[in-house]
N, C-alpha and C positions, 0 to 999 in steps of 0.2 A: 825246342822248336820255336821257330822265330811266329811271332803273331801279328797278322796282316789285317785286322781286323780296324785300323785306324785306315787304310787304304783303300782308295778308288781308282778302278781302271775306266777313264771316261774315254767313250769312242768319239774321235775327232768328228767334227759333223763337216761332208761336204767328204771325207777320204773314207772312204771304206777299207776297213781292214786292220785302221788307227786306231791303237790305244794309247791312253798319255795314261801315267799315274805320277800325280805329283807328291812331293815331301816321301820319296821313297826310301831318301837317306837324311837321316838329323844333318844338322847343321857340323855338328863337332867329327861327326865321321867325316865328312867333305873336307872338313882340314884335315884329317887325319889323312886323306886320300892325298890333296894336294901335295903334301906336304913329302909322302912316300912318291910320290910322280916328279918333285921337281929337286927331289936330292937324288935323281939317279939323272948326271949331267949326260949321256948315251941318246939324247936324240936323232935322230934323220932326218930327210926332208920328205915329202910327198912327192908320190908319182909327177907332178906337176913342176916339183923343186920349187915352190912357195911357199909351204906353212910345214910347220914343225911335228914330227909325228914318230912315233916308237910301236914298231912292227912285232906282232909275238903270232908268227905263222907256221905252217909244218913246211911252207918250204921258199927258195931262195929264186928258183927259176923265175924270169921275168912272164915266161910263157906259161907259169901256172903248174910247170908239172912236179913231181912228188919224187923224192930222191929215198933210195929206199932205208939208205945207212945214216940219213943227213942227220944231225943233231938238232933237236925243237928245241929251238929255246924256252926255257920254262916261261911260267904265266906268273906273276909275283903274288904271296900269301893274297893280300888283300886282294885283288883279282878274282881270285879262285871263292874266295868268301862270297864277294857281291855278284860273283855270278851264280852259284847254287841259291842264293834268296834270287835272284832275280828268273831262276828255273821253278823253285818251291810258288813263287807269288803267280807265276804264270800257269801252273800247273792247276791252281786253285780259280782259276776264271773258268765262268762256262759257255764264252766268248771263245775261248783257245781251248776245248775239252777235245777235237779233234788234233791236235797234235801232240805225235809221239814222244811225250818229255824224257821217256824213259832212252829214246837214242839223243836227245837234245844234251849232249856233254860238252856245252860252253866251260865247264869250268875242268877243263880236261886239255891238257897243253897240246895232246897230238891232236884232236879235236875240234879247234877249234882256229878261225882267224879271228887275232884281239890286234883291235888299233887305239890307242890313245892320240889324240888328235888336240891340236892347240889351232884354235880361230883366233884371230884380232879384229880390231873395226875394220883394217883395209886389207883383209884375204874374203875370196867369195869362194864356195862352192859351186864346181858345175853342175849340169841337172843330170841323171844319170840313171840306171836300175841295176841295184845289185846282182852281180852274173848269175841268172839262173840257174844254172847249170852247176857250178861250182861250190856253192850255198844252197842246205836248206832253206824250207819256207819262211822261217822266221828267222827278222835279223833283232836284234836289239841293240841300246843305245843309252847310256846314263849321260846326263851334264851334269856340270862342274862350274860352279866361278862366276856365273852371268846366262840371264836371259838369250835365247836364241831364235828369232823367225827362221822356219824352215821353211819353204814352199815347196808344193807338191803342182803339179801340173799333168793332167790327161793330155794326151799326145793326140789322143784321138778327137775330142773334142771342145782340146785347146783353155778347156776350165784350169781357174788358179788358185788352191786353197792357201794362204796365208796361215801355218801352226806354229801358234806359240807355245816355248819350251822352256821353262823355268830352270834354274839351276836347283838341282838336288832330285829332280826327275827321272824317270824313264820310259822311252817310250816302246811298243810291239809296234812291229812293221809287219803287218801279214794281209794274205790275199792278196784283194787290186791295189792296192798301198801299196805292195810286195811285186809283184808281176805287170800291174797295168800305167801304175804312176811313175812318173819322172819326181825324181827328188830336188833339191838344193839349196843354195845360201847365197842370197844376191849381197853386192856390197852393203856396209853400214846392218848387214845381218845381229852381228854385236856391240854392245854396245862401248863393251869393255872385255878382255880378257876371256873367253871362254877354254872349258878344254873337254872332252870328250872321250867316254870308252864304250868303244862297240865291238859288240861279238856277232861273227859268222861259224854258223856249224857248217863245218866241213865235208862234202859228198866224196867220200873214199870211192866211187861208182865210177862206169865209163859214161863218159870219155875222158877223163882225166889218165891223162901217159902215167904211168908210174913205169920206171926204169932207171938203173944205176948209170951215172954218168957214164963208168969206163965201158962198160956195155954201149950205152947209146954212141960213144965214140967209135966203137970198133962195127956197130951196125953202120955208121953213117960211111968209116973207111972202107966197108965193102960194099956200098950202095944196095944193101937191101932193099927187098921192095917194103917202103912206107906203106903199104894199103897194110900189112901184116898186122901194124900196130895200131892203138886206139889212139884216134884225133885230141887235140890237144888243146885247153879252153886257158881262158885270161881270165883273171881276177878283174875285178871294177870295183869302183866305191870306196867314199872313206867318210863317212856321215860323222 
C-alpha cells in the first residue's frame, strides 16, 4: 500500500473546492513518465488545432455520443498506476470523504476521459468549465516538466485567482472550482515546456445518446421522431 503520509492536500485560498498537493510524484518517476509520453510519436492536435495532445476516450463522436461496439483505446500501464494512487490519496482526504471513490474508475479505460496535453510559452488555454453533464464531480490533473499559472475566474463576480502549479503536482478540482469557476492559461502561462494528464470520470447516465452507428443511420434514413431518443452533450476542456 502506497503511504501518503509525506503528503499535503492544500486548499487553494480564494477557489473553493481547490486542492493542490505538491511533490505527488518523485522526480525520477516524472522521467520515467516523460519518457513513456514522448517515445509514443501518435500525437493530435487540440480541439483548437494548436497544442499537441493524445486522446484516451470511450468514444470518437465529435458530438459526445457513445458507440456501443467502438473499440477504447486502452490507457498505458503507467496511467493506470498513477491513477489508482491519485484515487487511493483522494480517497484518504476528509475534504473529499463525500465522494463516491468506489464508482470514481479513472484508471479504468471504458471509464474514464484521459488527455495528455503538452503547453509551450506561446499556447494559452481558454477559460472554460468542464461539461457538467458529461463528467463527474471531480476532475483531476498531474504536471509534468514546468511550473504552471492557472487562473480561475468567477463569472459571476468577475474575481481572478492566479494558482500556481508546480511540476510533479496534482491538483482536485471539485465543487465551485468544479461547477462555478471558469478555468485557464493566459499567454507566457509556461515558462518552458509543460505537459499534463487529466482524468474525467465518465457519466454513462442520460442524456448522453448511446447508439450504434448503423442504427443511428438507418433512424435518421427513416426520419424518426428525435424526441424518442436522449439529447446529446459535447465534451469541453483540456486542463
Amino acid at each position: 500500500m502506497t503511504s501518503f503520509e509525506h503528503l499535503k492536500a492544500s486548499p487553494v485560498e480564494g477557489v473553493p473546492g481547490l486542492y493542490l498537493v505538491k511533490d505527488f510524484i518523485s522526480a525520477e518517476e516524472e522521467k520515467s513518465m516523460l519518457h513513456d509520453i514522448d517515445s509514443d510519436p501518435e500525437w493530435e492536435t487540440c480541439r483548437s488545432g494548436c497544442r499537441r495532445v493524445r486522446f484516451y476516450v470511450p468514444w470518437r463522436d465529435n458530438k459526445g455520443r457513445v458507440e456501443e461496439k467502438e473499440e477504447i483505446r486502452e490507457l498505458p500501464t503507467f496511467v493506470k498506476e498513477l491513477a489508482t494512487r491519485v484515487i487511493a490519496f483522494g480517497r484518504s482526504l476528509p475534504e473529499l470523504s463525500a465522494v463516491d471513490w468506489d464508482s470514481y474508475k479513472i484508471n479504468d479505460s471504458k471509464c474514464t476521459e484521459m488527455q495528455i496535453n503538452e503547453f509551450l510559452p506561446k499556447d494559452a488555454l481558454g477559460f472554460h468549465t468542464d461539461n457538467v453533464i458529461a463528467y463527474k464531480d471531480v476532475i483531476v490533473a498531474v504536471s509534468l516538466c514546468s511550473t504552471v499559472t492557472i487562473t480561475f475566474r468567477n463569472p459571476k463576480t468577475d474575481q481572478s485567482v492566479d494558482v500556481t502549479v508546480p511540476n510533479r503536482s496534482v491538483y482536485y478540482m471539485t465543487g465551485e472550482s468544479r461547477y462555478k469557476w471558469l478555468h485557464g492559461a493566459h499567454l507566457g502561462a509556461v515558462q518552458s515546456r509543460r505537459v499534463s494528464l487529466t482524468w474525467r470520470r465518465v457519466n454513462y447516465t442520460p442524456p448522453v445518446l448511446i447508439l450504434p452507428s448503423q442504427k443511428r443511420k438507418k433512424v435518421a434514413a427513416k426520419k424518426k421522431d428525435p424526441s424518442k431518443y436522449l439529447p446529446v452533450v459535447t465534451t469541453d476542456g483540456q486542463s
